[in-house]
Every structure is written in structure tokens, then in C-alpha cells.
C-alpha positions in Angstrom: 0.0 0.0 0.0 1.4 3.5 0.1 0.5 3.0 -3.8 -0.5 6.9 -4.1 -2.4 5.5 -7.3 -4.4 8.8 -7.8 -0.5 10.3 -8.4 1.1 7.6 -10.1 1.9 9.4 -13.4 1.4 7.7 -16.8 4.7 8.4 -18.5 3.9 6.6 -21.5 5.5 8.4 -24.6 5.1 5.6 -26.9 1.3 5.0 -27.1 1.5 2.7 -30.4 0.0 -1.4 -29.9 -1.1 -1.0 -26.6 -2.2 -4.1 -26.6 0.0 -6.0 -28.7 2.3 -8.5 -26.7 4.9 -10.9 -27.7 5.9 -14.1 -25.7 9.0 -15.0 -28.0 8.9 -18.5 -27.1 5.7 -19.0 -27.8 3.8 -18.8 -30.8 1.3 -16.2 -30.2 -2.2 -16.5 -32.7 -3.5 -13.5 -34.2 -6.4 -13.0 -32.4 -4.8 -13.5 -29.3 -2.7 -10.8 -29.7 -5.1 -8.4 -31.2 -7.0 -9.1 -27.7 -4.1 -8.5 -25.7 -3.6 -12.1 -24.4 0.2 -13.6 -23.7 0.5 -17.0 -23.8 3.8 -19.5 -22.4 3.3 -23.4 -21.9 0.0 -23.1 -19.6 0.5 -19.6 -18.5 -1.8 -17.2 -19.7 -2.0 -13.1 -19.1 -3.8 -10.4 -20.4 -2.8 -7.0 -21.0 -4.2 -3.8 -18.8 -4.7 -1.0 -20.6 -2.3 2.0 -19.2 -5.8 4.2 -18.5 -7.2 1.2 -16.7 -4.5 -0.3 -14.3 -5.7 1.8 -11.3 -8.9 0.8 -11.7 -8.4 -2.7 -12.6 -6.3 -3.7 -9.3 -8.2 -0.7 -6.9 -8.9 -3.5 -4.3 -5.6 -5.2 -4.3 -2.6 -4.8 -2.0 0.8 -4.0 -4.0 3.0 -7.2 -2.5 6.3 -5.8 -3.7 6.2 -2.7 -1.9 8.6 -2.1 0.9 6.2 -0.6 2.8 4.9 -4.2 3.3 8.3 -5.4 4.1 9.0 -6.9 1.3 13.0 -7.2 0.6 15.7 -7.7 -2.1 17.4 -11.1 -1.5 19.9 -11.3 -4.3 20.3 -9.4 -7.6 22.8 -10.2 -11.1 23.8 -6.7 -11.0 22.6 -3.1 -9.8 25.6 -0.9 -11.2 23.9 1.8 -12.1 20.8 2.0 -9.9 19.8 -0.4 -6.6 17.8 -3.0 -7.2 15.9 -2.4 -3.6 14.4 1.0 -5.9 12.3 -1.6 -7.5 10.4 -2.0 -4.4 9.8 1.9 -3.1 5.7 2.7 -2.4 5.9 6.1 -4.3 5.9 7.2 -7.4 9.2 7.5 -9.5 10.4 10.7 -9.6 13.1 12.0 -12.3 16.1 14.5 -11.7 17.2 15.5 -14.8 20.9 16.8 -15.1 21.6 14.8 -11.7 25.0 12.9 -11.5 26.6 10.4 -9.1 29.5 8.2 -9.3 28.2 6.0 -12.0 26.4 8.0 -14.5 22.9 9.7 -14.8 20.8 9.4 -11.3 17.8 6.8 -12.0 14.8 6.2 -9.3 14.5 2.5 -10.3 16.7 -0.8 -10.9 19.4 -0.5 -13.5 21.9 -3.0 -14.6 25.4 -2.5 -16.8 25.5 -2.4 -20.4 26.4 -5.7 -22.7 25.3 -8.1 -20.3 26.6 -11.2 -21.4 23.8 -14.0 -20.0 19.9 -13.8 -21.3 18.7 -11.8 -18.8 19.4 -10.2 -15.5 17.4 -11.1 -12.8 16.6 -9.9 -9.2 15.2 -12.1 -6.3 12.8 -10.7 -3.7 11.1 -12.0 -0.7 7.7 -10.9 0.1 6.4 -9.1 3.3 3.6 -11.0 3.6 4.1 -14.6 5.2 2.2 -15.9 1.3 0.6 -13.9 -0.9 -2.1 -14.5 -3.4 -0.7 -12.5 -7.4 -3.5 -11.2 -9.6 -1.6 -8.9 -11.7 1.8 -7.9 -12.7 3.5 -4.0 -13.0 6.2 -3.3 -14.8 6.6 0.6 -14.6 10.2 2.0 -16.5 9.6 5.7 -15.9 12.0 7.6 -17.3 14.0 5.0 -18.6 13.8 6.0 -22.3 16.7 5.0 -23.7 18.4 2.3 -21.3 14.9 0.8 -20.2 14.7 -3.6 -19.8 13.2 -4.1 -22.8 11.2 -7.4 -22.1 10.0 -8.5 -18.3 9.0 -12.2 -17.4 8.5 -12.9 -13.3 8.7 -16.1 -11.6 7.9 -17.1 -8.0 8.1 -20.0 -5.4 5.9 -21.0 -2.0 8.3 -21.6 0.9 6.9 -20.4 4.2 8.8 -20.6 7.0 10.2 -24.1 7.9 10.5 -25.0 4.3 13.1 -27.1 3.0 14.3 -24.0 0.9 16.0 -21.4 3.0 16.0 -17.6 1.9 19.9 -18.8 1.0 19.0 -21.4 -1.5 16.2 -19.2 -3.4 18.6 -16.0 -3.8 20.7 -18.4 -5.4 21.1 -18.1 -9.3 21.0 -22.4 -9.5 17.7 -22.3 -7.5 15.6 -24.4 -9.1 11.9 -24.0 -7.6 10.9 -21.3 -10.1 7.3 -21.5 -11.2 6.3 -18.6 -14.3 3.8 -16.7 -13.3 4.1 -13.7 -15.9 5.8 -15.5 -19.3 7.8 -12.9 -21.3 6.3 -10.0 -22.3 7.4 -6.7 -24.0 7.9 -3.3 -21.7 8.2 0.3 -23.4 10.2 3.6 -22.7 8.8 5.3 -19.7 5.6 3.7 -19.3 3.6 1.7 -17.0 2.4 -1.9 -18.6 0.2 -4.2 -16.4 -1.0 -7.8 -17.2 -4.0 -9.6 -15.2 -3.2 -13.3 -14.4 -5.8 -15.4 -16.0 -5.2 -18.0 -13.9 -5.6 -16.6 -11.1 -8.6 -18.2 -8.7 -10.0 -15.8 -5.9 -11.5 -19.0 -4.1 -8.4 -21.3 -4.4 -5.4 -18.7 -4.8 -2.0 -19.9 -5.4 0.2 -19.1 -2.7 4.0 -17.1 -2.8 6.5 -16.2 -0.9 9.5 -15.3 -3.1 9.6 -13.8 -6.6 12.3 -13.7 -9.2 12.0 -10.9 -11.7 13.4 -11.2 -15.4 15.1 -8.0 -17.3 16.0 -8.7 -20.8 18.5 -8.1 -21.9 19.8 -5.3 -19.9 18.7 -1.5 -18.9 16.6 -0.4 -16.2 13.2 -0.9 -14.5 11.7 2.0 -12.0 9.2 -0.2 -9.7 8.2 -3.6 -10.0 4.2 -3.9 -8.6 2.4 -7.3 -8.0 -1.1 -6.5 -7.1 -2.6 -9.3 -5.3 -4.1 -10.5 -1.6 -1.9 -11.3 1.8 -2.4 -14.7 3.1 -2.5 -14.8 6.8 -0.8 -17.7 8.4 -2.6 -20.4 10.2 -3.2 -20.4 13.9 -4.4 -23.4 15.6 -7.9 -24.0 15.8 -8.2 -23.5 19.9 -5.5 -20.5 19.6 -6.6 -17.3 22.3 -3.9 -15.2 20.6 -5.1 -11.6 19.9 -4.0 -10.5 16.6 -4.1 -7.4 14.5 -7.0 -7.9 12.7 -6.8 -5.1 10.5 -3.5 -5.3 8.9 -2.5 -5.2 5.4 0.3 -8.0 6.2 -3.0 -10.2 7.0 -4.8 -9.1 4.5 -6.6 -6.4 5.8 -8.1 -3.8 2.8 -9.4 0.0 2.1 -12.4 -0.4 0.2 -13.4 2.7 -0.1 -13.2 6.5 1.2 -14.7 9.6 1.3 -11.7 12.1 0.4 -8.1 11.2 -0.2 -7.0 14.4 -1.6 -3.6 14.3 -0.4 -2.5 10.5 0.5 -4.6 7.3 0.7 -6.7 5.5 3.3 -4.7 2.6 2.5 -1.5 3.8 4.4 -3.1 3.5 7.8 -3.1 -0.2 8.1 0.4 -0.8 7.2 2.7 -1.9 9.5 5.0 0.2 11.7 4.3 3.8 12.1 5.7 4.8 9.3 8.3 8.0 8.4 6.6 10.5 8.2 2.8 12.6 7.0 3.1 11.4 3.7 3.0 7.5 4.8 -0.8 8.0 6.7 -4.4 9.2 5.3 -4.9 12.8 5.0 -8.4 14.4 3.7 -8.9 17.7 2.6 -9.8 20.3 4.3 -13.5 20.7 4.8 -16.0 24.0 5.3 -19.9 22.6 5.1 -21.2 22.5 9.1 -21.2 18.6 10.0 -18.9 17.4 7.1 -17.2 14.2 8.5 -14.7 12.5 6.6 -14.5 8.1 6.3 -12.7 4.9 5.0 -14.6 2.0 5.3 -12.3 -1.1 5.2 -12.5 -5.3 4.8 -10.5 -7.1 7.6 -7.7 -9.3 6.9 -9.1 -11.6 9.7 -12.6 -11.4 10.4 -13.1 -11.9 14.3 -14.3 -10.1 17.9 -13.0 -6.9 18.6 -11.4 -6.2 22.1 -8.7 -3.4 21.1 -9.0 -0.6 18.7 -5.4 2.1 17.6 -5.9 5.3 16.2 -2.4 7.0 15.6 -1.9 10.8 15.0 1.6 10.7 14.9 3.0 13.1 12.7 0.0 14.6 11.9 0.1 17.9 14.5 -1.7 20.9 13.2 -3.7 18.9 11.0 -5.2 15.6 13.3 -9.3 15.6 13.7 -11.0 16.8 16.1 -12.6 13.5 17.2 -12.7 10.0 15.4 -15.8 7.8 15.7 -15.1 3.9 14.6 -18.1 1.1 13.6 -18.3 -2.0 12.7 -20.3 -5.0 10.2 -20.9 -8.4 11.7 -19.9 -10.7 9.3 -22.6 -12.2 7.0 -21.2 -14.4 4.4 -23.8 -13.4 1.5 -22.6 -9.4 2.2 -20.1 -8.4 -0.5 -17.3 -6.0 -0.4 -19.3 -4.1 -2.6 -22.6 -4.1 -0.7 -20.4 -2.4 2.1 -21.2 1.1 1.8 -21.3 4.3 3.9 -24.7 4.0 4.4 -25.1 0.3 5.2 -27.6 -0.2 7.7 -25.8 -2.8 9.6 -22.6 -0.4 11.1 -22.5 -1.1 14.9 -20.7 1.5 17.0 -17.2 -0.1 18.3 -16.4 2.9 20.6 -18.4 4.2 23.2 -19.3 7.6 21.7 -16.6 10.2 19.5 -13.5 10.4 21.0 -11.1 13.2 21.3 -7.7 13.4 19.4 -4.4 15.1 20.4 -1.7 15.8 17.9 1.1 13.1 17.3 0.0 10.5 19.8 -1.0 6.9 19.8 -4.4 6.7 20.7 -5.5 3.2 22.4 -8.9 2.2 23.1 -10.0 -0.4 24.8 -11.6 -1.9 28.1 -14.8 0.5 29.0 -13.9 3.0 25.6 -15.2 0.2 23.7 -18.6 -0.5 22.8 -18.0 -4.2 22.5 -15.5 -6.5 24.5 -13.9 -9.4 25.4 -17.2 -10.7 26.5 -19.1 -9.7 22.7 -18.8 -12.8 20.8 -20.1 -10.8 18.1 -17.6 -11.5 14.8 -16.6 -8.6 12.6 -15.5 -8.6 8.7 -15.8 -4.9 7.9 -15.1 -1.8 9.9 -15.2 1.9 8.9 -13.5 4.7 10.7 -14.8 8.3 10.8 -12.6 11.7 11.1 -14.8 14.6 12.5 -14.6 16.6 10.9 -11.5 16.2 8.6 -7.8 15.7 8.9 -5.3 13.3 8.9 -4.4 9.6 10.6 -0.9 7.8 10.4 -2.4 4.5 11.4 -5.8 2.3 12.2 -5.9 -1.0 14.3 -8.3 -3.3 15.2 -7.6 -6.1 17.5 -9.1 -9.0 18.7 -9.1 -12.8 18.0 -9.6 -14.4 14.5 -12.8 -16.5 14.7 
């Protein structure tokens, strides 16, 4: 999360076959490619249209980000530009006329010239303990003349206890490689997405590691897998109380009312972040009674006996008061049945509560309208700035059920 997808810029300057793709070890048919479908052995993909990524992956979580904790394990080579760039929740930026030791400063992976293998490659572990892939991002902005001309990623499942250590996959003679997007063609400074085909909401593929392609040579900016967190298992009879919320369990913003500055997403990532631009921050508001809201899907729907709302950072800016409700799960509600206006939002607090600038605010025990004693299971909660302002981070806790 910390995607910023409302101000991720589309720097395509080549707008020619958008939807033309090329798998070169497979022969692709004519009317697959005209419909924008890559095909290797049984892997299918179809492309995104540039205008319709955003939209397209809206209720995902980006599994590469850093943000997430996701890390670089091993690369071929990073000579002109870190590898771990790949992996940064903003934007690219550009800064023409900007040198360093190497050459021309580039926000984004980029590898020597006249590399003498295939490809280069670049091994990263997810944050997540699995994750569920539904689409693939390769982004090169402003890479225009030294951009990785064709992309192809791979992953592996090996949760922790595996047989295969972190050691073995950053290895270039690790074997366990699975294609998940086949070879396809990137562009000069543009974003290019493709949508899994395969991929099965109800019976997702799992991953833990990826291995990302560059051929031959050049340089990506950011590398985006937009998919689903997979929370590990607990046992059965297991009291522990978890963060229910979290984007590394795969908790979700659905929706909000303003995110004119930075996204409701950022408040259920983990840590507390660097600094304002890593929370939720609305505009400012002037109609009498305006309240601002992000309504979100928990990663682990369960009771609720602990609720976090953090200010930090946010100082002349925080709300007045927050006000947080829940759903009780019901199988046959969906995520997009979960509006605003639903009738079915049950207070969680007891009452608005007051906010002070920069401060962790935990509520629990008699602040809560529900407790350890509410058996009452939640999948959905919304929280509510009054009037307007800005949050670092929102946590709900309590025990999976």
C-alpha cells in the first residue's frame, strides 16, 4: 500500500499497440494478440490498458512494496541503480541533469550495459508470510533509452520451515521457479500491467519469493504485484489476539470519502511509518457537519477487544474526534454491498473520541462498545474523522474466529 495510485503518473510516450504483446517462445495466434492475451506453456496473461491499471487492481494490496516489508534477496547486478528501488511505495520521480558516481541518477533498478547472460534477474522476498498474485507491473519511468526491454517474473511458495531457505532461493541455481508472468514486451517510460488469468479468488496460489526477469539489460523503475496477503494459520483453539486489520494479514481500504492528499490505505500498514506522507490525509472541509470516512475489509474477520488510532505526525492537522463502527460478518454481504450508508454499522467505541496531535491513541476496556465478552464476529469496519484531517495508522484487535 502507500501506492499513491491517484499520483502515479502515466509516462507513457510511446502509445503505439497497446495491446500487442509478444511471448517470443511461444507462438502467439492472431487473435490473441489483437486481444491483448500472452501466452507461455499453460501460462496465460492479459494486457491492462495503461488508463485502466488503477482501476483494474483498486482492491488489491501492491506485495512488492517495501512498505509491506518486502525485501531484495539477491540481484545479477545493480551498477547503475539499486535493485531495492524496484520496491519503493511512491511514485518514480526524475532528476534531470543529476549525477553520481556511476552516471545519470535513475529512481528504479538499472543494470550494466552488454550483459553477457539472457537476462538479469533480481530475487525478492515478500512481506507478507504468502501472498495471493493477480496482476503484474512493470513501470520504467524515465527509462527511455536504457529501459529492460522485455519482463517475465517467476515465483516459489516456501513459508517458513520450508526445505528451501532464503539462502538457496537468492541463489542463481535455485531451481523451484514457477512462471507466473511468461515474457512480455515493456516500453520507454511507461507503465504496462497484465492480469493473471489464472488466477482463482477461491483457491489462490500461494507465494512467498519472486524472481524478476530484465531482458537483456537497462533499467526498470518499480516492480508492482497487485494481489491479496495470506494470513498464516493459527491453531484452531488458539486465544492469541491479533491485529485484525493489517494489510500484512490481508486487511483492505475499500473505499473513502476524500483522499485528496495520501490514501486511506496507508493507515493499516505496519510500523508507524516515516513521516505525513505515509498515513491518510483528507482535505480540508467547510460545510457545518462534514465528517470524513474509510470503510475497510479485515484481513481476519473476528471479535473486537482493542481498537489504535495513531496521530503521529500529523500535528496541526489531526481531527477533532474519530468515531469507529463495525459489520458483523454475513457471508452473502459483499465487499461491494459495504457502503457508507449500510444499515448494519455497529458503534465499536463508546461515543466520538477526542484526538491530540502526534499521539497513539488506544482504546480499549470501557472506551469500547463491544468486549472481550461480545462474541459478536466482525468482517468490515469503517472509521470516521470529525470533521476532517489526517491519521498515520488504524488498528483493530481482537481474536480471528
Amino acid at each position: 500500500m502507500v501506492v499513491h495510485r491517484r499520483h502515479i503518473p502515466n509516462h507513457s510516450i510511446d502509445l503505439s499497440g497497446l495491446l500487442k504483446m509478444e511471448a517470443p517462445t511461444v507462438p502467439v495466434d492472431k487473435a490473441a494478440e489483437l486481444s491483448g492475451i500472452t501466452t507461455s506453456g499453460k501460462v496465460t496473461v492479459t494486457r491492462v490498458p495503461n488508463d485502466s491499471i488503477d482501476k483494474t487492481f483498486a482492491r488489491t494490496t501492491n506485495l512488492a512494496s517495501s512498505a509491506l516489508n518486502a525485501r531484495i534477496l539477491s540481484k545479477s547486478n545493480d551498477y547503475f541503480a539499486a535493485a531495492e528501488n524496484l520496491l519503493t511505495p511512491t511514485p518514480p520521480i526524475h532528476k534531470p541533469g543529476v549525477f553520481v558516481h556511476t552516471g545519470a541518477w535513475y529512481d528504479g533498478w538499472e543494470t550494466r550495459r552488454h550483459n553477457p547472460e539472457p537476462y538479469d534477474w533480481v530475487v525478492i522476498k515478500l512481506g507478507v508470510s504468502s501472498g495471493a498474485i493477480e496482476g503484474v507491473e512493470v513501470d520504467t519511468a524515465y527509462f527511455v533509452g536504457n529501459y529492460g526491454e522485455k519482463a517475465e517474473l517467476q515465483g516459489t511458495y516456501a513459508p517458513a520451515g520450508s526445505a528451501d531457505s532464503d539462502e538457496q532461493i537468492a541463489s542463481p541455481d535455485y531451481k523451484g521457479w514457477k512462471t507466473i508472468l511468461p515474457v512480455v514486451e515493456c516500453g520507454p517510460s511507461q507503465r504496462r500491467a497484465w492480469r493473471i488469468d489464472s488466477y482463482d479468488a477461491k483457491n489462490p496460489t500461494p507465494y512467498t519469493h519472486v524472481r524478476l526477469l530484465m531482458y537483456p539489460d537497462g533499467g526498470f523503475a518499480r516492480l508492482r504485484l497487485y494481489g491479496h496477503a495470506i494470513p498464516p494459520p493459527v491453531a484452531a483453539a488458539s486465544s492469541t489476539e491479533e491485529e485484525l486489520s493489517s494489510a500484512l494479514v490481508g486487511g483492505l481500504a475499500l473505499s473513502a470519502s476524500d483522499q485528496h492528499y495520501t490514501p486511506a490505505s496507508n493507515t493499516i500498514l505496519p510500523g508507524r511509518g516515516k513521516d505525513m506522507g505515509d498515513g491518510w490525509e483528507t482535505a480540508r472541509s467547510r460545510t457545518p457537519g462534514h465528517v470524513d470516512w474509510a470503510i475497510f475489509r479485515l484481513g481476519l474477520p473476528g471479535t473486537v477487544h482493542k481498537i489504535v488510532v495513531d496521530t503521529k505526525d500529523f500535528r496541526g492537522n489531526f481531527p477533532r474526534e474519530v468515531r469507529v463502527h463495525g459489520l458483523v460478518k454475513d457471508d452473502a454481504t459483499k465487499d461491494e454491498d459495504v457502503t457508507n450508508e449500510h444499515p448494519g454499522w455497529i458503534e465499536l467505541l463508546n461515543g466520538d473520541k477526542k484526538t491530540q496531535a502526534d499521539t497513539e491513541h488506544v482504546f480499549e476496556g470501557a472506551e469500547l462498545a463491544v468486549g472481550k465478552g461480545d462474541e459478536r464476529v466482525f468482517s468490515h469496519v469503517k472509521l470516521t474523522l470529525v470533521p476532517d484531517g489526517g491519521v498515520k495508522r488504524f488498528r483493530v484487535f481482537g481474536q480471528r474466529r
